[in-house]
N, C-alpha and C positions, 0 to 999 in steps of 0.2 A: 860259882853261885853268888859269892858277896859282890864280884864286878858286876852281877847281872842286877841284883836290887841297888846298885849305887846310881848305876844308868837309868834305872826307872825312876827314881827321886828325881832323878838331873831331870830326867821327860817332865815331868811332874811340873815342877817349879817352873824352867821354859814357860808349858802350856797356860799356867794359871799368869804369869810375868804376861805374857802377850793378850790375856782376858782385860788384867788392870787396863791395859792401852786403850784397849777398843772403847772402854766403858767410860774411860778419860778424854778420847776424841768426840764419843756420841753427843750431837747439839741436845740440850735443854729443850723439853717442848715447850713452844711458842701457843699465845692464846690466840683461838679464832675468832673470824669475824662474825658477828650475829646482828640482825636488825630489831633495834629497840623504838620506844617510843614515848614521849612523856606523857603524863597520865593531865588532862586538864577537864574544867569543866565545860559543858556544851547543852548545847539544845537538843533533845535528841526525841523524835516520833515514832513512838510505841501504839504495836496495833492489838488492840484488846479484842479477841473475836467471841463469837458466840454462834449456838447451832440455831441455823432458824427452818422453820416450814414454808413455803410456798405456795400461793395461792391465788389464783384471778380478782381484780377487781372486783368481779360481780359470778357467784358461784349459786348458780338458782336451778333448785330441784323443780324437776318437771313432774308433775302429780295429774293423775285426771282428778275432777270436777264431777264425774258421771261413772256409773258404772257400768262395764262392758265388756267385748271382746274386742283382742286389739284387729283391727282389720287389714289394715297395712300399716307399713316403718316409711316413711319417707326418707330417712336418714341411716348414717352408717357412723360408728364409733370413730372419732378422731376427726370429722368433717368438721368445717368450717360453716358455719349457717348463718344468716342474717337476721336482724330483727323482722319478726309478722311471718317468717317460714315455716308450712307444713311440715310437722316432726311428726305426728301418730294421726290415724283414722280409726275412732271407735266405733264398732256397730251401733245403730242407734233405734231399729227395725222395731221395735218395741215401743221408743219414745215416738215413735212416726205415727203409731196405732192411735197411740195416748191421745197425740196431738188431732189425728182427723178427730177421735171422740170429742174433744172441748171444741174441734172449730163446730162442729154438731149442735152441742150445748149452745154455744154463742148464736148458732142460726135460731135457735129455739125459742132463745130468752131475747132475740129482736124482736122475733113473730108473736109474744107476748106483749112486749112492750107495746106495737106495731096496733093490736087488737084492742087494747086499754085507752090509747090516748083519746079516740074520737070519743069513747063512753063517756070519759073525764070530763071531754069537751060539754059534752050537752049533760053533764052532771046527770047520768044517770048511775056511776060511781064513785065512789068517794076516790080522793087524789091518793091515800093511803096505798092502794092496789097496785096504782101506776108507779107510785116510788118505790112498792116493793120491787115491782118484777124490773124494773132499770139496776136495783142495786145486785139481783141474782144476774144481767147481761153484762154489768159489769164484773163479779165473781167470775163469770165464766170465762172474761176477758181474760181476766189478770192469771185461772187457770192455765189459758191454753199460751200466754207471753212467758208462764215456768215455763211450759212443757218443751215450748220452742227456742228458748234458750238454752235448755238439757242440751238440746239436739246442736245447738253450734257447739258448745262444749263436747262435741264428740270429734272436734277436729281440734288438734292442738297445736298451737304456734308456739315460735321462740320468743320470749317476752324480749330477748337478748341480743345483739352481736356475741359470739364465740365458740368455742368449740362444741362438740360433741362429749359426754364422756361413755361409761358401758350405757352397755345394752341388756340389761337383765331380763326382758322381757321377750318374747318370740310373740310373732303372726300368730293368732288364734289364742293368746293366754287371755284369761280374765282379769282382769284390773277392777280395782274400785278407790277412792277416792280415801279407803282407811288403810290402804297399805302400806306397810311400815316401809319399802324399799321405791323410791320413787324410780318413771320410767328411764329415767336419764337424768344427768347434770349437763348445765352448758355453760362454760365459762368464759367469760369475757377477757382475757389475757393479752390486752395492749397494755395494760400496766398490772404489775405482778406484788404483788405483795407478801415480802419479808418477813414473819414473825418470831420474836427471841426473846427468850426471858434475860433479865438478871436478879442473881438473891440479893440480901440484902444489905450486904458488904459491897455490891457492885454498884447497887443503887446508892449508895452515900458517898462513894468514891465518886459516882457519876456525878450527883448532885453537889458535890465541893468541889470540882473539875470544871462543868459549865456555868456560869453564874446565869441570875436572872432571877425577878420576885416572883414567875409564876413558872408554870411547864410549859406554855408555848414560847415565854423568852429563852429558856436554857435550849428547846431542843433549836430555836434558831440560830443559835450557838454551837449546835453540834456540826461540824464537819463533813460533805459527802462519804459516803460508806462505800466497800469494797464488798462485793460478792464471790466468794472461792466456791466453786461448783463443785461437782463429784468426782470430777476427772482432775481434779486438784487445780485446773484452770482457774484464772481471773475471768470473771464476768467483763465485756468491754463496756458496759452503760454504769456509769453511779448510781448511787440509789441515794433519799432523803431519809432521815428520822422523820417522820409526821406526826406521831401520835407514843403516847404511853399514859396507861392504865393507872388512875387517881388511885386505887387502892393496891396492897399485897395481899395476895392471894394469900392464908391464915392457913392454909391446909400444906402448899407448897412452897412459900415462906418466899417467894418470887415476886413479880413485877415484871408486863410483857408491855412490849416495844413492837412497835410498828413503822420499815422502814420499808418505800417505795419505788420500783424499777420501774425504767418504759424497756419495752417489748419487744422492739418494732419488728424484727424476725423471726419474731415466735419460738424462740430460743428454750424461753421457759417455761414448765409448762406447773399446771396448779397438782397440789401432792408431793411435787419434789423438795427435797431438800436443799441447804448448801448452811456455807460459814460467813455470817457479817465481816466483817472486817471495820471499826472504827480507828482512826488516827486521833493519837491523844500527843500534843504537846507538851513536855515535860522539859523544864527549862533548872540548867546547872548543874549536869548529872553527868556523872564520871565513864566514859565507856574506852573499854577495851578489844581488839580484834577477839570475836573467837577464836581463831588459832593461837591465840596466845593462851589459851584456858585450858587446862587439862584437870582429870580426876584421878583424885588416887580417895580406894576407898570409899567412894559414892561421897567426895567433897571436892570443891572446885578451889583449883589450886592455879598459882602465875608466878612464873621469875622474876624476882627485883632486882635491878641492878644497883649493887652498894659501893662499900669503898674499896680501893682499888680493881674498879669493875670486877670485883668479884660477886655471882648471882647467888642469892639466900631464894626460897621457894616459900609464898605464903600464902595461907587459907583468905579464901574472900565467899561474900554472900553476893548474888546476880539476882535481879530482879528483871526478867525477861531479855526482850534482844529488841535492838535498833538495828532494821537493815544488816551489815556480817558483826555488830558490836554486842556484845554484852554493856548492861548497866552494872553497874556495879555498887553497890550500897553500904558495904562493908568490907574491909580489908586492906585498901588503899587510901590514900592520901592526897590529894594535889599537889604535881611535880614530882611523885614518883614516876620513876622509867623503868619499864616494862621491858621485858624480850617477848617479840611477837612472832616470831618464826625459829624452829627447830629446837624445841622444848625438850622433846624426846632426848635426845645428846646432851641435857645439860644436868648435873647434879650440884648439891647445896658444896660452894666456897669455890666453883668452877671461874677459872679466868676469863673474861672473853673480850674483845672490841667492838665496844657498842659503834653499829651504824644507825645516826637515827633517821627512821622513817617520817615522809610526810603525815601529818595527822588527817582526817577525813573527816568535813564535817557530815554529822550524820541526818542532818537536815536536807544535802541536795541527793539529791537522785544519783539513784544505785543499780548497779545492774541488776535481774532477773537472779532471786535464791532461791534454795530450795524451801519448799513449804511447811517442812520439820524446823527449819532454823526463824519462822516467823511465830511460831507457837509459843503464845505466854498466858502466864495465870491472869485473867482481867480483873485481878486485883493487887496491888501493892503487897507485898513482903511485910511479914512481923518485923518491923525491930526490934 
């Protein structure tokens, strides 16, 4: 029994003897290679967007003039129609009545006037007579040139080039001329018009951003604009800023903008919506890959590479995105070096070899991102 626990000590000691070896051959781990980048200042073009509404050139409500039944549609919703085209036919059976009556009156008050003149002549009446009954053939005139005007007003033309919109009315409704729903919209849609507000943090950003001593120098200053449609698509036409509104609206603390599309394929239509898209110049401003940006804790954090390329992790403030960069406003330096790929695998006093990456300016042209990573506040960051 003693030789059997002297042998198991001897196993014992052996086994842990040949542990020390192994743990004495095992190499040191070695740092890996990571791609960094130095932090400089640059130029970089921020797109401030805004929701605008959509709408034709020219959007004119089609109203009768008369009152009626509709008699025929000439038109269908969504048609395209020319300036001087039959859109409605209102019964006018009624004014037609009117109208023989006064051309009546008018035969009557000629046949008057007609009987008067020669008595005037040989003054066997005073001219009094004669003047009256011309001023009642003229009353009757000017009666039956209403009546007969009612009556073209029972056909309705397009004042416009452009579309059709509803049709709220059917063959046989009654219409008149005080109805709150008119018979239709037509709109003129070869140029489309943009509308978007900004408050009044956007409007002073805006207004320190384009210079000029009045509003038509700043907006000739503004930059073509960018249209993001519903389908998260880029519009392919620019648009202009044209116009913005001398006052803020005191109720909604806003200021609306007016920027201009051409149309040429009827692409867009009036009612729709989308997203402006403005490019703003921002000149000596620090950015970084967003892959280099991670969150712990709902705050945006980046590895710095220190001394002996060891990475420390620190807090920074991002004031929107340039193309794949973050701006970055706070928590960096110029001439710190950044790690911009595989964040995940690094913690704080981690060794690594910096390889440094080409920088990007973020001024030229960038491939196609996604339309989440173009999304910023169109206003500057609290400092």
């Amino acid at each position: 029994m003693k030789k059997n626990s002297i042998f198991a000590l001897f196993a014992l000691l052996i086994i842990a003897s040949c542990g020390k070896k192994e743990e004495q051959q095992m190499p040191a781990p070695t740092a890996a290679p990571f791609p960094v980048q130095t932090v400089t200042l640059q130029d970089a073009v921020v797109y401030h967007e805004y929701t605008a509404n959509l709408e034709g050139q020219q959007n004119v409500e089609i109203r009768p003039k008369v009152n009626g039944f509709i008699q025929k549609i000439y038109v269908d919703e969504g048609q395209v129609v020319r300036k001087g085209q039959i859109l409605f036919k209102l019964e006018t059976q009624t004014l037609n009545q009117d109208a023989s009556a006064a051309k009546a009156m008018i035969q009557a008050a000629q046949v008057e006037v007609d009987r008067l003149k020669p008595l005037v002549d040989r003054k066997i009446i005073s001219n009094v007579q004669l003047e009256t009954a011309k001023a009642k053939l003229a009353q009757a005139k000017s009666a039956y040139g209403s009546i007969a005007s009612n009556i073209g007003f029972g056909t309705i033309v397009s004042p416009v080039n452009g579309v059709i919109g509803s049709l709220p009315f059917r063959e046989g409704s009654l219409v008149n001329s005080v109805s709150e729903m008119p018979l239709t919209t037509v709109s003129d849609t070869k140029i489309v018009r943009a509308y978007f507000s900004m408050n009044e943090k956007q409007l002073l950003f805006f207004n320190k951003t384009f210079k000029g001593g009045s509003t038509a120098e700043k907006l000739k200053s503004v930059p073509e604009v960018s249209l993001l449609l519903v389908d998260d698509s880029e519009y392919d036409q620019k648009g202009k800023v044209v116009t913005m509104n001398g006052l803020v609206n005191p109720t909604t603390g806003t200021i609306q903008f007016r920027a201009e599309f051409k149309n040429p394929e009827g692409i867009l239509r009036s009612g729709s919506s989308g997203i402006i898209r403005m490019p703003i110049l921002q000149k000596d401003v620090m950015l970084v890959p967003q892959n280099a940006v991670f969150e712990v804790q709902g705050k945006q954090m980046i590895f710095v590479v220190g001394e002996g390329n060891k990475v420390q992790s620190k807090i920074i403030v991002t004031n929107g995105t340039s193309d794949l960069n973050f701006i970055v406003t706070e928590g960096l330096s110029e001439g710190d070096v950044v790690v911009v790929e595989g964040t995940s695998k690094l913690k704080n006093d981690t060794e690594i070899v910096p390889q440094q990456k080409k920088e990007t300016n973020s001024t030229e042209t960038a491939a196609p991102i996604a339309k989440d990573s173009l999304k910023i506040n169109a206003t500057p960051a609290k400092k």
